[in-house]
Legacy VTK file of the C-alpha trace (Angstrom):
# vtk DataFile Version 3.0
C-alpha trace
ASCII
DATASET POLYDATA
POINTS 193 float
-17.138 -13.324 -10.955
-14.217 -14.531 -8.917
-12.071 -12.138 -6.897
-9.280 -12.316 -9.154
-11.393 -11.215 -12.055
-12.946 -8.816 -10.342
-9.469 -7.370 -9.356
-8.263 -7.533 -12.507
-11.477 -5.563 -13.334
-9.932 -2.791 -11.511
-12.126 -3.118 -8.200
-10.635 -3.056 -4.884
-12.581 -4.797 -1.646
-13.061 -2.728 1.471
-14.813 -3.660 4.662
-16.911 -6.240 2.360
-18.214 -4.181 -0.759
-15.826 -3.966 -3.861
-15.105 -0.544 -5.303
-13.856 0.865 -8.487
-11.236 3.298 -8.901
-8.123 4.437 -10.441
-6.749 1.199 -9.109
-3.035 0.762 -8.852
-0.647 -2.214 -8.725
2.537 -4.283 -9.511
3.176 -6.936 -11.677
5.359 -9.025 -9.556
7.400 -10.257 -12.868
8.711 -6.898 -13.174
9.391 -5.551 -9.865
13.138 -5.144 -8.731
14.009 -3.292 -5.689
17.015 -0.877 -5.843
20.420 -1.551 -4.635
20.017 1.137 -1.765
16.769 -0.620 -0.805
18.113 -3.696 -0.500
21.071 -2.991 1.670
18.600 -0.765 3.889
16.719 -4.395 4.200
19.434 -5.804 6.030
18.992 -3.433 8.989
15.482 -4.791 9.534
13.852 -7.349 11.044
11.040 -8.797 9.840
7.429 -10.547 11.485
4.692 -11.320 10.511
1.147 -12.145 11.923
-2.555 -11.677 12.326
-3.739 -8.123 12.596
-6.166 -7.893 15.105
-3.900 -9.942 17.601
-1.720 -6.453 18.178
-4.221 -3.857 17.444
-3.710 -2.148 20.279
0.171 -2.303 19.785
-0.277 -0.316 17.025
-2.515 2.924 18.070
1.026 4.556 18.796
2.453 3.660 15.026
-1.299 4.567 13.443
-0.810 8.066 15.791
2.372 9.026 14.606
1.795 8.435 10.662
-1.554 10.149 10.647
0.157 13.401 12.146
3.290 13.278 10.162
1.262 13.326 7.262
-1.019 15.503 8.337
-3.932 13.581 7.249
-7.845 14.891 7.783
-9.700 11.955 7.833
-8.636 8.938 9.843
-9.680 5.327 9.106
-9.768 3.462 12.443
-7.593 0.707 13.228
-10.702 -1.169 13.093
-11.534 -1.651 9.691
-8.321 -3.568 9.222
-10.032 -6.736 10.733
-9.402 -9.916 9.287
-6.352 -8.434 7.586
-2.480 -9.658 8.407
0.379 -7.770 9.080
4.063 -7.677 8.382
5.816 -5.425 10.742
9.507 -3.725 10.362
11.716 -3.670 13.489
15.308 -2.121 14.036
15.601 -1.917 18.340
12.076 -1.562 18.256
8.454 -1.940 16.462
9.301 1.430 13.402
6.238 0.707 10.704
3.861 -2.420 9.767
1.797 -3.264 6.202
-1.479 -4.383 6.512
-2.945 -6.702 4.228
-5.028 -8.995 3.331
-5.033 -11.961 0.554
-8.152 -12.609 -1.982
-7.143 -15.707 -3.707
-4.062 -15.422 -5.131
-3.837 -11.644 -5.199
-2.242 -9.497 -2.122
-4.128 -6.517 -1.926
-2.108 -3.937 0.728
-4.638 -1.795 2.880
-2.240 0.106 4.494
1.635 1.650 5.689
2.299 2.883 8.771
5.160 4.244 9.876
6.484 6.783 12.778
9.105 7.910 10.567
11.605 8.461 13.466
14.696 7.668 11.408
13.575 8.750 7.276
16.661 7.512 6.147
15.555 3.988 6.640
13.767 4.349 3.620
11.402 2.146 5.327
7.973 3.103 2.866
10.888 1.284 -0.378
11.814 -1.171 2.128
8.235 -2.421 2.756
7.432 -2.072 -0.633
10.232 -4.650 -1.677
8.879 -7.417 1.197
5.139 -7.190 0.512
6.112 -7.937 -3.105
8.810 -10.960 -1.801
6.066 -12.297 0.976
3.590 -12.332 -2.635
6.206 -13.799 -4.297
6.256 -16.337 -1.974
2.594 -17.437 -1.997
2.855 -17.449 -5.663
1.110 -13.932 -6.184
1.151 -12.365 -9.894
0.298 -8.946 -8.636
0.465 -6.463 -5.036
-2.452 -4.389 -5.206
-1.491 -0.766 -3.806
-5.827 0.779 -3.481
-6.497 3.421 -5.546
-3.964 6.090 -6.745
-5.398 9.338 -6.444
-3.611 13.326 -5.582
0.170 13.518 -5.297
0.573 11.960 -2.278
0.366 8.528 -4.623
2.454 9.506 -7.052
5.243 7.906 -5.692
3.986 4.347 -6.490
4.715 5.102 -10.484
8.414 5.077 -8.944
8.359 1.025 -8.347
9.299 -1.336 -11.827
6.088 -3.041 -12.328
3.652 -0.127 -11.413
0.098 -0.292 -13.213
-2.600 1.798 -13.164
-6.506 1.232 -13.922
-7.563 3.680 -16.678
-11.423 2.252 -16.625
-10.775 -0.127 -19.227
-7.391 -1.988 -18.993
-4.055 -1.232 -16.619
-1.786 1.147 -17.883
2.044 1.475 -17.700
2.070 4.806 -18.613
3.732 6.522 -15.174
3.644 9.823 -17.407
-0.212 9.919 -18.006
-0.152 8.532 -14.073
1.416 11.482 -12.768
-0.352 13.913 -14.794
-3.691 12.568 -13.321
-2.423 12.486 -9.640
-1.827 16.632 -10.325
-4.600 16.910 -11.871
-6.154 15.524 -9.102
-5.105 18.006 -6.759
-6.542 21.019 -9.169
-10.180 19.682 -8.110
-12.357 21.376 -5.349
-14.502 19.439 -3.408
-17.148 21.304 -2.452
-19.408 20.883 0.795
-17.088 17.943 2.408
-16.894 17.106 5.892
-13.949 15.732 7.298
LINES 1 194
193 0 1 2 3 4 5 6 7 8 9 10 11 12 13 14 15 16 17 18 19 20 21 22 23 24 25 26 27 28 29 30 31 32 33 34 35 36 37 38 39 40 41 42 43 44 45 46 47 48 49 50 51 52 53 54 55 56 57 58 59 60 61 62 63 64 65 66 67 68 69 70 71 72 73 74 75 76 77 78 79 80 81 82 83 84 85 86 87 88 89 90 91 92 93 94 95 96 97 98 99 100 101 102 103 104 105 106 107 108 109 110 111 112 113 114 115 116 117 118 119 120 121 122 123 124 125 126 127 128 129 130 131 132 133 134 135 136 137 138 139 140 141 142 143 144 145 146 147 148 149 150 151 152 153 154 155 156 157 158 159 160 161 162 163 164 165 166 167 168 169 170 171 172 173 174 175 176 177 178 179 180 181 182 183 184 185 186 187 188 189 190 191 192
């Protein structure tokens, strides 16, 4: 099997083993930013580059969007080896996307941003350039990881979102949000952090 069938399979590679999951993504043929998002792109600069060449640039950034969203668990800047990076800039470094390509599929590991100034709108902003920059290398779909509890729910917002129901990809943002609140009703018992 062949990366692109096994992503269209709804498995997602991390740190060299393939998982399946409620996998989420967007078809690149339907995606259009917003108005507002685009005009916010204009404020921003743009770079991109290897990962690991800036890791430690970007212990601040990985800091600052673990406590603002008050995460438990926290996935070490690390694991992201091998992966690129396109990184958002207004006077100074603000958030960065890290991904990484498997043939002709972008799959997007990660968003971090210090969230200084919200109303950049940077999380729409980076949405709309990952899917350009796949665009660009002739990418059919951005691969978002899985889409699990209500802090995903927002990616049902973007024209394009799919969703892996364990047998084909859904478009069905209604069912999607149901099963990201649902998700949030279940207790997980005996769980370290």
């Amino acid at each position: 099997e062949t990366e692109t069938e096994a992503l269209e399979n709804g498995w997602i590679p991390w740190k060299g083993k393939w998982y399946n999951e409620r996998s989420t993504r967007i078809k690149l043929d339907f995606f259009r930013p917003t108005k507002t998002t685009k005009r916010l792109s204009n404020k921003i600069k743009i770079l991109k580059g290897s990962f690991i060449d800036k890791i430690k640039e970007y212990e601040e950034l990985h800091k600052k969007y673990c406590q603002h969203n008050s995460f438990q668990r926290n996935i070490s800047l690390e694991s992201f080896e091998g992966c690129e990076v396109i990184e958002y800039w207004t006077d100074k470094l603000n958030a960065i996307s890290i991904y990484k390509m498997f043939e002709t599929n972008m799959v997007v590991y990660q968003f971090l941003w210090d969230y200084e100034d919200p109303k950049l709108s940077l999380g729409n902003v980076a949405q709309m350039i990952e899917c350009e920059s796949a665009k660009e290398m002739d990418c059919n779909y951005v691969y978002l990881l899985g889409g699990y509890e209500k802090c995903c729910e927002y990616k049902s917002n973007y024209k394009g979102f799919q969703f892996w129901t364990g047998r084909d990809w859904s478009m069905d943002t209604e069912l999607y949000k149901n099963l990201v609140n649902r998700d949030e009703k279940i207790k997980i018992l005996n769980y370290d952090v």
